[in-house]
Every structure is written in structure tokens, then in C-alpha cells.
N, C-alpha and C positions, 0 to 999 in steps of 0.2 A: 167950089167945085174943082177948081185949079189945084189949088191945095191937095185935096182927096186923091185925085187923079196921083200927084206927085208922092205920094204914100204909097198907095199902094202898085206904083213901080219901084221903089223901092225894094219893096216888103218881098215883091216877085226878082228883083235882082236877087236881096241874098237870099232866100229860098234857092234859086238856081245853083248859087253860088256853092252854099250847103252842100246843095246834091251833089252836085260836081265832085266836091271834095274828100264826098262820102264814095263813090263810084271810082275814083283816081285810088282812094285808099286802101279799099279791100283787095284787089289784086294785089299788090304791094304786099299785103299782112299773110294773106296765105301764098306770096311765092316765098317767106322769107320763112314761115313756117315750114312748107315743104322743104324749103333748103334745109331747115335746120332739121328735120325729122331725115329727110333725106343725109345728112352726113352722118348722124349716127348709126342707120343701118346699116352700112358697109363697115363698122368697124365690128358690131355684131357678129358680119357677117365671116370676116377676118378673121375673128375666134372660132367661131365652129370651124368654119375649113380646117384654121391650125388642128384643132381638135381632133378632124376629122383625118388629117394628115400624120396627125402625133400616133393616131391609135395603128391606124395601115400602116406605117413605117415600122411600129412594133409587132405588131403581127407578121409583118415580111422578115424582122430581126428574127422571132422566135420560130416560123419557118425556117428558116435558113440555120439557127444552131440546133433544132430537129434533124435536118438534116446533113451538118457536121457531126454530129455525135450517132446519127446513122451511118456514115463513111468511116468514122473509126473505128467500128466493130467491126467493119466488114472485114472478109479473111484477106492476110497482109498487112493490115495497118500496123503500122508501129507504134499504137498510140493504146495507152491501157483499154482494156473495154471498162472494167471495173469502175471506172470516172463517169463511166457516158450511160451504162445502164440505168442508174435513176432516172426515175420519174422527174425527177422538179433537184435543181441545184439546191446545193446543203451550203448553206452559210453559216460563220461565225462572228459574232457580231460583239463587240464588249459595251457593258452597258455602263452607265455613271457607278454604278452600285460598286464595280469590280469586278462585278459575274460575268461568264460568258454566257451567250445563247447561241443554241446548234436549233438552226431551223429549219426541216425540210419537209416541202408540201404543206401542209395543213396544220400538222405537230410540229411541236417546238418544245424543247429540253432545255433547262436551267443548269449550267456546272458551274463551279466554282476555279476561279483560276487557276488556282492550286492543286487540281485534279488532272489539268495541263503542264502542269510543271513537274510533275513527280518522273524521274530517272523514268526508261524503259529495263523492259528486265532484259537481263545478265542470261543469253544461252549458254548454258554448259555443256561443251561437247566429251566425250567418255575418249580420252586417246589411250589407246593397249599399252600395258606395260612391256617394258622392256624385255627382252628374254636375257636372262642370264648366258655366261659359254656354257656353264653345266646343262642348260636348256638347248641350248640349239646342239652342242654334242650329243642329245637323248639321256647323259646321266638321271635324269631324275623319273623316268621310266625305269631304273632298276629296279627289282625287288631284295628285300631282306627280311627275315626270319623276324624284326623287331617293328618292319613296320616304320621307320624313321621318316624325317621330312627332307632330310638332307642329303645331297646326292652323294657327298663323302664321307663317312666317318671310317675314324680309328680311334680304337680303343687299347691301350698299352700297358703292361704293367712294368711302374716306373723300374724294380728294383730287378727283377726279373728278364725285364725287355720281352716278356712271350705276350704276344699279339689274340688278344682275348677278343677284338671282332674288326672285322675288315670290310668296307664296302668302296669298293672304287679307289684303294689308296696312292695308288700309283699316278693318277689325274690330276696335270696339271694344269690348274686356275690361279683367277687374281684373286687376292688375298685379302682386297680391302685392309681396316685400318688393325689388322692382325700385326701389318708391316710397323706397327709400332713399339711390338717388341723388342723387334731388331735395333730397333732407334735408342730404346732404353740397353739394351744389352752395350751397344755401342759407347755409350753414354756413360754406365754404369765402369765399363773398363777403362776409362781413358784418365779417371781418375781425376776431373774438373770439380773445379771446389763451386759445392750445390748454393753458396751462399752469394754466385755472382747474380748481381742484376744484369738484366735480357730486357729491352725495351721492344716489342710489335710493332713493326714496320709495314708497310702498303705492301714489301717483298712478299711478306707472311700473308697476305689475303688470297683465299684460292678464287683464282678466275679460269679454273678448268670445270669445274663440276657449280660453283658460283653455292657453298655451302654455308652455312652458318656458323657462326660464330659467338660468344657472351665477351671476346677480348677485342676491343677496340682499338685503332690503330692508335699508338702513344700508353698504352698497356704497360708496367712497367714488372714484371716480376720476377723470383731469381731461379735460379735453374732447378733447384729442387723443385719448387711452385711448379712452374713448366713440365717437369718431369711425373708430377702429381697428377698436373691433368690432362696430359697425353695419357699415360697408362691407363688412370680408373674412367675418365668420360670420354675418352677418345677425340681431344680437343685439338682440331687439326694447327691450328694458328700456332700452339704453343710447342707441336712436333716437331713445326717448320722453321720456328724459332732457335731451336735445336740442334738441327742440323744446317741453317745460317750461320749462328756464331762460332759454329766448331771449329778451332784452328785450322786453317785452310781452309774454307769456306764450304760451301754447300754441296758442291762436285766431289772435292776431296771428301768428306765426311758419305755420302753416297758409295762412293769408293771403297771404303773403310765398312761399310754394312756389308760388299759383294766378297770382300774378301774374305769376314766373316764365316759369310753362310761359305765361301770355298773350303777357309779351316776347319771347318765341321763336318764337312761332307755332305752339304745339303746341295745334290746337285742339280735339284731341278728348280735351283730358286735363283731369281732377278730381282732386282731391285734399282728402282730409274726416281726414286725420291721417300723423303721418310714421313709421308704420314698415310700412303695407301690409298688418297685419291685417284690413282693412276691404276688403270685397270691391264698396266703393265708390269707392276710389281706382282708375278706370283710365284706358285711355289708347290707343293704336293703336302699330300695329308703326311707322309713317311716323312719328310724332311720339318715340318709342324711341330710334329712329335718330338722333332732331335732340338732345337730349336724349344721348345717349353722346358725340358730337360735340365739344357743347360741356364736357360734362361733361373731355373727355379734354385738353382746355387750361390744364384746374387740378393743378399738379403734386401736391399732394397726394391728390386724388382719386385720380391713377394709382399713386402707391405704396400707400397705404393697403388699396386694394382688391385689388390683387394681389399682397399678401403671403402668402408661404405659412404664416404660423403668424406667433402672439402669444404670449409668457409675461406674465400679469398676476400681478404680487404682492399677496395682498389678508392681511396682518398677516404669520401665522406660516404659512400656505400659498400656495401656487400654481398657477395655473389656467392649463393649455395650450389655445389655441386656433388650430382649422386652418381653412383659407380654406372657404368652403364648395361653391366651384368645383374638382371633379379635375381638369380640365385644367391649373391653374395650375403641378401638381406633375409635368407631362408634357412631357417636353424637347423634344419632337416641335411643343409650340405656343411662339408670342412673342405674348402676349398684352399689351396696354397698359393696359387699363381695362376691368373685367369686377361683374357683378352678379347674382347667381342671385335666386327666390323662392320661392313654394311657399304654397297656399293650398286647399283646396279648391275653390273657386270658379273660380280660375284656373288649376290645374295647374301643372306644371311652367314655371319660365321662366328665362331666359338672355340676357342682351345683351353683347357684348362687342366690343373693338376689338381685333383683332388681326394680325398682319402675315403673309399667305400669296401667297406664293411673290411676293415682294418687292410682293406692293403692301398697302396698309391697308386693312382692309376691316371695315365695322361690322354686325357677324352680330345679329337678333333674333329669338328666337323662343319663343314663347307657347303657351299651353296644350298642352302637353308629356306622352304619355301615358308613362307608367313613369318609375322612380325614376331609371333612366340617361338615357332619351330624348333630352332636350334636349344631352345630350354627345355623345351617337351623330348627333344630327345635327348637331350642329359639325364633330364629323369628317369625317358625307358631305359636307358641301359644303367642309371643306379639301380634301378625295382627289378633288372635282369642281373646283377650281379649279385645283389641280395640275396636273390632265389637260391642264389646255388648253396648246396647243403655242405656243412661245413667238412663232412665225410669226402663229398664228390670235388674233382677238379673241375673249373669253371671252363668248359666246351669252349673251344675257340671257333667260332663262325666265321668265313670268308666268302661271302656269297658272290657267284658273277657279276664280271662286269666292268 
């Protein structure tokens, strides 16, 4: 019974025990669970906030550049409206590919980089031409019986000296590179042996009118050469060359041109260098004429200048050059002695001696409107000399002006 007894207090200890243990424990298990469930929701909670922080802060961002790009439209802002008027910013984005992407609002366009890279165009602004002096004097407002583009011409008969048509002859302008006449007439008296070499120096580059040139500085050719292509192409480099080398230099030999046209009684002509860049070099259609005349007595003068073409050999190439008068190369004229120019200042100009309808006749004519001009009216007054019948004497015209 002793026994018994002692069993089952036992059996009622650890039963107690048990429970105890079991009672101590569960508190414990859910406050550690609540702890732990509890620390995870505030980090949850952390995120949305941020979230909820992230999105207001941008909302308040894109409030706020609405309303910068509302304030620089407004009137006064200094700020393009053009930028701010869109709907939704335009980005460009480069992708792996190479391509760009232009993305605005909703659309989005694919280009090519290289669609970005191509030059922008080239405005061309239209700036007026220059007026000539025969233009701002109103020469070219004159009229004449033939209709000319020129505001000077005369027309001469070489042998005779009677003045078959006049328009403006008296009017003095610059003469563009006519002035290389002179150069040659100069050239041609002084009696210089054609077979010297002339080397093109930086002297010889024009840097008043900034013109072109086919001679290159270190050029080497001899003065016939030089005298070839001043007269038929009107090659200024080789004019200036010219009148450089001339004994006593380029002053002295200037000089020797003004004395010139004094011996002859050309008294309305100057001359301040010899290839008629200088829109100081002029002279009158009357004094042109005197001047072709004599010019036409020097047989070199008359081949030189009415050649139709030069081959120059300058080392291992070669450079063609053509007369710079079309009529030379028109079987229709017999021209002796001829000299185009071209300046702005002076326009178009043309002197020449040529033989129609068997007499000689020395044509001038000065500021010359359009690129053909002064050709077209060579031809009218050959097609008006022609006319005249061989019975009738040909009418001399001198229209006002």
C-alpha cells in the first residue's frame, strides 16, 4: 500500500511538472513569434511609405516643372516658349544598336545616327550686284538706233577716221583689262628680247580684287609666253610680270604707259598699273580707238592677241589656254587686233579692229551689260554695216548722250 501510495505521487509530481512546463512555455513561443512577425511589419511598412513618398515627391517634381514651363511662356520670359509648349519632354536616347530614339509622349521614332550627322543646309543669301560708273552715271539708260547693251560704243573707220556711230564717246570709265594693250604696246617698243625667262613671284598675285589665276607662284616663262597670255586670255599674273621686270621696275614702266597715251594724245586716259584691275586705270571710247590704231601697226600685237588658243608647258603638265574674245573662233568675223576686259566697275568691254564688208573698222565698246553683250553688239553693228548698199554711204549715227 506504501508502495502504491509512493507511485502514484510520483506519477502526480511529474504530471504537475509537465504542465508547468507546458504553461511556462507557450507564452514564451508566441511572444517570440509576435516578435518576430512583429519585426517584419515595420520593414513592410518602410517600403510602402517610401513608395508612397517616392510617388508625392514626383508628383510635387512634375507639378512644379508644369509650372516652370508655365512661367516661361508667360509674356517677358526670356526663355524660348518653343521648349515648353510640349506636352511631355522629347528625349534622345542611343541604343546598343547605334540608333537613336526620339521619344515623345506615347510615340517614339527610330533614326539612324547618321541622319544626325549629315551637315545642315547652306543659306544662300542673293547680294545685288555691283553697279558699274556707267550705271550709277545713268549711261546705260541711253538709247540708240541699234539697240546696244553697251553704254559706249564707237565705231571708226580705220583708213578714213569718219565716225560711222557714236554713242557716249566722250565718257570717261575704267577700262578693265583693255589696259593691257598698253602693256603690250609698251612692251612691244622697248624692244626686250621675248626669249627672256620671267619667273611669278607673290609680287604678281592680285590682292586687290583677290582674281584668279592658272600661274602659280615659282611659274617660270619668257616674255613672249607672258605677252601671249596677257593679250589673248587676259592673264593678269603674267601682265604684272611684265611690267615688274621692266627695266626700272614697275613705277618706272607705269610711267612709260602714261607717257604713252600723252604721245598720242589720248587725253583722257590714266593708267596707276598694267593689267586693269584697278578700277583707276581709264580712258574714253575716242582715245580706245587711237590707241587700237596704233596698237594695230605692231605685228606682234596682232598675232599675239588674236590667237585662238596657247599650249603652255609648265614641267610634267600642260595648260590650254583660249582667246578670251568668241568672236575670234567665228568664221563669220576677220578680226586684226582685238582685247576683251571685265571688271566690275567697268563691266563688260571689247575693242577691236576688224574688217567688214571690205572696209576696217575699229569697234569700242564699254560697259557692257551681260556676259555675251559686248559680242551681240559687235554683231549688230557688223549686220548694220552690211546693210548698207554698196551705192549708199553708210549713215553715221551719234545718238545723245
Amino acid at each position: 500500500m506504501v508502495l502504491c501510495a509512493n507511485r502514484i505521487r510520483k506519477i502526480l509530481q511529474t504530471t504537475a511538472c509537465l504542465a508547468l512546463t507546458a504553461v511556462l512555455a507557450f507564452p514564451l513561443s508566441a511572444q517570440t513569434a509576435t516578435q518576430s512577425h512583429t519585426s517584419k511589419r515595420p520593414v513592410a511598412a518602410k517600403s510602402t511609405t517610401d513608395k508612397k513618398s517616392t510617388a508625392v515627391a514626383g508628383t510635387h517634381a512634375r507639378k512644379k516643372s508644369v509650372a516652370q514651363a508655365k512661367r516661361s511662356t508667360a509674356p517677358g520670359s526670356k526663355r524660348l516658349a518653343k521648349n515648353t509648349r510640349k506636352k511631355s519632354a522629347t528625349t534622345i536616347a542611343r541604343s546598343k544598336g547605334g540608333k537613336l530614339r526620339v521619344a515623345s509622349g506615347k510615340k517614339s521614332r527610330r533614326y539612324t545616327a547618321a541622319a544626325y550627322s549629315r551637315p545642315k543646309a547652306v543659306v544662300r543669301v542673293s547680294v545685288p550686284a555691283r553697279l558699274s560708273v556707267g550705271e550709277r552715271l545713268g549711261l546705260r539708260s541711253s538709247l540708240d538706233p541699234l539697240d546696244l547693251n553697251s553704254s559706249v560704243a564707237l565705231v571708226i573707220d580705220q583708213d578714213t577716221h569718219e565716225v560711222l556711230f557714236s554713242k557716249n564717246d566722250a565718257a570717261v570709265l575704267p577700262i578693265a583689262s583693255l589696259t593691257k594693250l598698253m602693256t603690250g604696246l609698251v612692251i612691244a617698243d622697248a624692244n626686250l628680247p621675248m626669249d627672256e625667262l620671267i619667273t611669278i613671284t607673290q609680287d604678281d598675285v592680285d590682292t586687290l580684287k583677290g582674281s584668279r589665276s592658272r600661274l602659280a607662284v615659282g611659274t617660270t616663262l619668257s616674255r613672249g609666253e607672258l605677252m601671249h597670255l596677257a593679250l589673248m586670255s587676259s592673264e593678269n599674273r603674267a601682265a604684272h610680270a611684265l611690267g615688274r621686270t621692266y627695266p626700272g621696275g614697275l613705277q618706272h614702266f607705269v610711267s612709260l604707259m602714261n607717257r604713252k597715251a600723252f604721245d598720242l594724245g589720248m587725253a583722257d586716259t590714266r593708267y596707276v598699273e598694267p593689267t586693269g584691275l584697278s578700277s583707276l586705270n581709264q580712258s574714253s571710247a575716242r582715245d580706245l580707238a587711237t590707241l587700237v590704231s596704233v596698237a594695230y601697226e605692231r605685228p606682234i600685237l596682232r598675232s599675239l592677241s588674236t590667237s585662238p588658243g596657247y599650249l603652255v608647258e609648265l614641267g610634267d603638265r600642260m595648260l590650254q589656254y583660249k582667246n578670251s574674245n568668241r568672236l575670234i573662233r567665228n568664221p563669220d568675223w576677220d578680226i586684226g587686233l582685238q582685247k576683251t576686259g571685265y571688271i566690275s566697275e567697268a563691266g563688260r568691254c571689247l575693242v577691236m579692229q576688224a574688217k567688214v564688208a571690205d572696209r576696217k573698222l575699229i569697234m569700242v565698246f564699254l560697259d557692257s551689260a551681260g556676259k555675251f553683250g559686248r559680242a551681240q553688239d559687235a554683231e549688230r553693228v557688223r549686220r548694220w554695216v552690211e546693210a548698207q548698199t554698196p551705192s549708199q554711204e553708210v549713215v553715221s549715227v551719234r545718238p545723245q548722250g
